[in-house]
N, C-alpha and C positions, 0 to 999 in steps of 0.2 A: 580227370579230377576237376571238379568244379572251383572255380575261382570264389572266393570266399573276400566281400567286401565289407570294410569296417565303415563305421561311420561316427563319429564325436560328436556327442548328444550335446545339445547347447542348453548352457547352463545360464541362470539370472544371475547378474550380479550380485552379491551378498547384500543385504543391510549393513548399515557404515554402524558400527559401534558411538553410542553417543556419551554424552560427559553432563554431569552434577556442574551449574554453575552458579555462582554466587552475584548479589548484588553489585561488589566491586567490577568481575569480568563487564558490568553492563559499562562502567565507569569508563575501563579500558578500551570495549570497542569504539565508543565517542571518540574516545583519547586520538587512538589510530586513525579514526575516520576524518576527523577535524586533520590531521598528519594530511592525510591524501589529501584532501580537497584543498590544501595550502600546495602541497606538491603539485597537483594536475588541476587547476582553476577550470572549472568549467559552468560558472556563473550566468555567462553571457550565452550558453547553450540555454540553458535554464529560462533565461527569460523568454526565449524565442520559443519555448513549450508554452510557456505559462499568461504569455501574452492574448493567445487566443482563448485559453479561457478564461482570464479577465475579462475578457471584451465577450465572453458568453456571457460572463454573471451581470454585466453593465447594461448588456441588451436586458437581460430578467428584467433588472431594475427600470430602466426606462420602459420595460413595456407595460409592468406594473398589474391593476386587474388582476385576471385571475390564474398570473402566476410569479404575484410578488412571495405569495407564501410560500416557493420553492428556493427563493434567493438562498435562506441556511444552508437547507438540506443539500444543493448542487455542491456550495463551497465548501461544507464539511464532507460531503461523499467523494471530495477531489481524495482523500485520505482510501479511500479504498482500491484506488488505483496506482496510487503512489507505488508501490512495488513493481508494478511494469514497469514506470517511469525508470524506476532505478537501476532496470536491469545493465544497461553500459557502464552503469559506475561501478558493478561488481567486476566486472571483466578490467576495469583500468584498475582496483584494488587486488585483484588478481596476479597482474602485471609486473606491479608494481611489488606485490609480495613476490616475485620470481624474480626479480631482479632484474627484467623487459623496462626498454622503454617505454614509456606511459604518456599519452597527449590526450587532448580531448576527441580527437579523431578515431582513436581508437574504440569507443561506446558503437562503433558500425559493426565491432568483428561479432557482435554477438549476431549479428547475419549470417556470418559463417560457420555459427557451431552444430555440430551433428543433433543437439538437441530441442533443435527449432521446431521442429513439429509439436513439440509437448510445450516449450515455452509458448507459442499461440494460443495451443487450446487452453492452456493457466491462463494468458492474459482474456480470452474471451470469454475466460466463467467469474474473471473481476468485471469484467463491463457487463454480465447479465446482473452480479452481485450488487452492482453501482446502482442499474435501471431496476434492479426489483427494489433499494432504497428507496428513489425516487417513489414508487407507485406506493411503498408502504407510507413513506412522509404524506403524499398528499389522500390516502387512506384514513390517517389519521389526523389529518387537517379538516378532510370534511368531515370524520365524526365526531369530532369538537366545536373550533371557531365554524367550521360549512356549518354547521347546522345554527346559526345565529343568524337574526335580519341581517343583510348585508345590503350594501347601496349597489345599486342596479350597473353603476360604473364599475362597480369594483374596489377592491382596496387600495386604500396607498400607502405608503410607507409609514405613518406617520400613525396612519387609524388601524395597521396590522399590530405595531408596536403595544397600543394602547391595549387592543384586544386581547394578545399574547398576555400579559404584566397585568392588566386590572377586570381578568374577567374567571369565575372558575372554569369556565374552556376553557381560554390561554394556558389555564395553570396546569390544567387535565392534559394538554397538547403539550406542552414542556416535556413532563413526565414521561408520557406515551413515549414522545417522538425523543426522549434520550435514550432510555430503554430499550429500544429499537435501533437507537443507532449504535449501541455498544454491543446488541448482540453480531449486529453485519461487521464492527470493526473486530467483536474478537474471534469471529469466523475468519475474514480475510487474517487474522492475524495466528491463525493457529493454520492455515494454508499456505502459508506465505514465508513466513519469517525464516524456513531453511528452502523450500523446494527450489526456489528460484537460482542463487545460490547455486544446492548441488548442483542442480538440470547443466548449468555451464561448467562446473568442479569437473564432474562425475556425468557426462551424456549416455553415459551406457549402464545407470542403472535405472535410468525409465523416469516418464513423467508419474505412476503407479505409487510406486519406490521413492521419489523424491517427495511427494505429498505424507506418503506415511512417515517418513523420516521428520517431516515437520510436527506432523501431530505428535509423534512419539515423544520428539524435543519438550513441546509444550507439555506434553502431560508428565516427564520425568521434572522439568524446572515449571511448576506452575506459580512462584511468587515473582522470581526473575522476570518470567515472560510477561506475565499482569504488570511487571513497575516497567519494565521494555514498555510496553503496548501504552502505558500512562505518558513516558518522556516521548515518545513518539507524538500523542498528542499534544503534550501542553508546547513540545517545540514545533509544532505545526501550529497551533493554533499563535504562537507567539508570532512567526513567519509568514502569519497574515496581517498582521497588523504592521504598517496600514497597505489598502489594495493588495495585499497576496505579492509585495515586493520582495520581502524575506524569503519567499521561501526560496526566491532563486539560490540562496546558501541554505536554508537548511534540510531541502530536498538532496544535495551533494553531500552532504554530510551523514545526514540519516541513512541515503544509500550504502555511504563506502562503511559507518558504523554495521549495519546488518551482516556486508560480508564478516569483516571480523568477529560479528557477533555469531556466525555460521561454524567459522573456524575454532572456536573455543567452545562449540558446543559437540557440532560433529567431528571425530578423532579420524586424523586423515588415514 
């Protein structure tokens, strides 16, 4: 009689059922997240990221010529990578929601999760996301102010200002180049704002899976997400002023806000 072998078809993990959430819930995850980063200070990690690229935007600036015109565009596109950044602070608000101990030492275990392959290849399509910024800002720098007599030195701070603010290129380049940079933030932000998140939650339902989960989020809450993706910015751009010192708090805060903002959107 012939032996007769079974085998158990391997199945995908289901999609996570998601939740209707309201302006308040955005209130809440602040609320939580500001909670954690009082609980697990991790401030003085922060600066030790943020410090070199300081000293990238300071070289921009002293180098001057022709590529003072990128000085914005770098330090606002630091916002599309911000969600890599974050990734240890959802594992220490993780932690911390389980009732674990929590330090800042902890932002390492995300080394150890089974869904580090997917988390990689997420953070290396924000660093192409970042450099296709970059080419579109100076894209639209040269089909505005570039195309203006320019002194054979180069710009300097002072004569980029002027061109920006008193010239209809400047004002054409404004435009352009805000346009452009809200569509790359609400891209990273409709990729981002859950996948990263589940990928450490949930490693076993795929880098695939946790992207559509994001988009899904966004397109079932699209006012919530649009005033997210707004406080997001104005507390980033508040955290730069002055030299990008703030954001050493409010990149920890934003972090550990997003996971709870994960959690009251995705139904565990």
């Amino acid at each position: 009689m012939a032996e007769v072998v079974t085998t158990t078809p391997h199945f995908a993990a289901p999609s996570p059922a998601l939740r209707q959430i309201g302006l308040p819930d955005l209130a809440t995850a602040l609320r939580r997240g500001w909670a954690d980063f009082l609980g697990t200070p991790t401030q003085l990690m922060f600066l030790c990221v943020l410090y070199p690229f300081i000293g990238l935007v300071a070289a921009t600036m002293a180098a001057g010529g022709d590529v003072m015109h990128l000085f914005y565009p770098m330090a606002a596109g630091f916002a599309l990578v911000g969600p890599l950044a974050a990734l240890g602070l959802y594992e220490i608000s993780r932690r911390r929601e389980a009732g674990k101990p929590a330090h800042w030492s902890h932002v390492f275990e995300v080394l150890k999760s089974p869904a580090l392959p997917g988390i990689a290849a997420l953070g290396l399509l924000l660093v192409v996301l970042f450099l296709a910024w970059i080419w579109a800002a100076h894209a639209i720098f040269a089909a505005t102010l570039g195309a203006l007599p320019q002194d054979p030195r180069g710009l300097g701070a002072l004569a980029l200002l002027e061109q920006v603010f008193g010239t209809p290129e400047g004002h054409r380049m404004l435009l352009l180049g805000h346009l452009a940079g809200l569509g790359f933030a609400a891209v990273v932000l409709a990729l981002t704002v859950v996948s990263f998140p589940m990928l450490l939650d949930r490693p076993q339902n795929g880098l695939g899976q946790a992207i559509g989960t994001s988009l899904r989020a966004v397109a079932a809450n699209p006012v919530p997400m649009a005033a997210w993706g707004l406080i997001v910015a104005v507390l980033l751009l508040a955290g730069s002023l002055p030299l990008f010192i703030g954001l050493a708090v409010v990149l920890p805060v934003l972090g550990h806000a997003t996971w709870h903002l994960y959690r009251q959107v995705v139904v565990r």
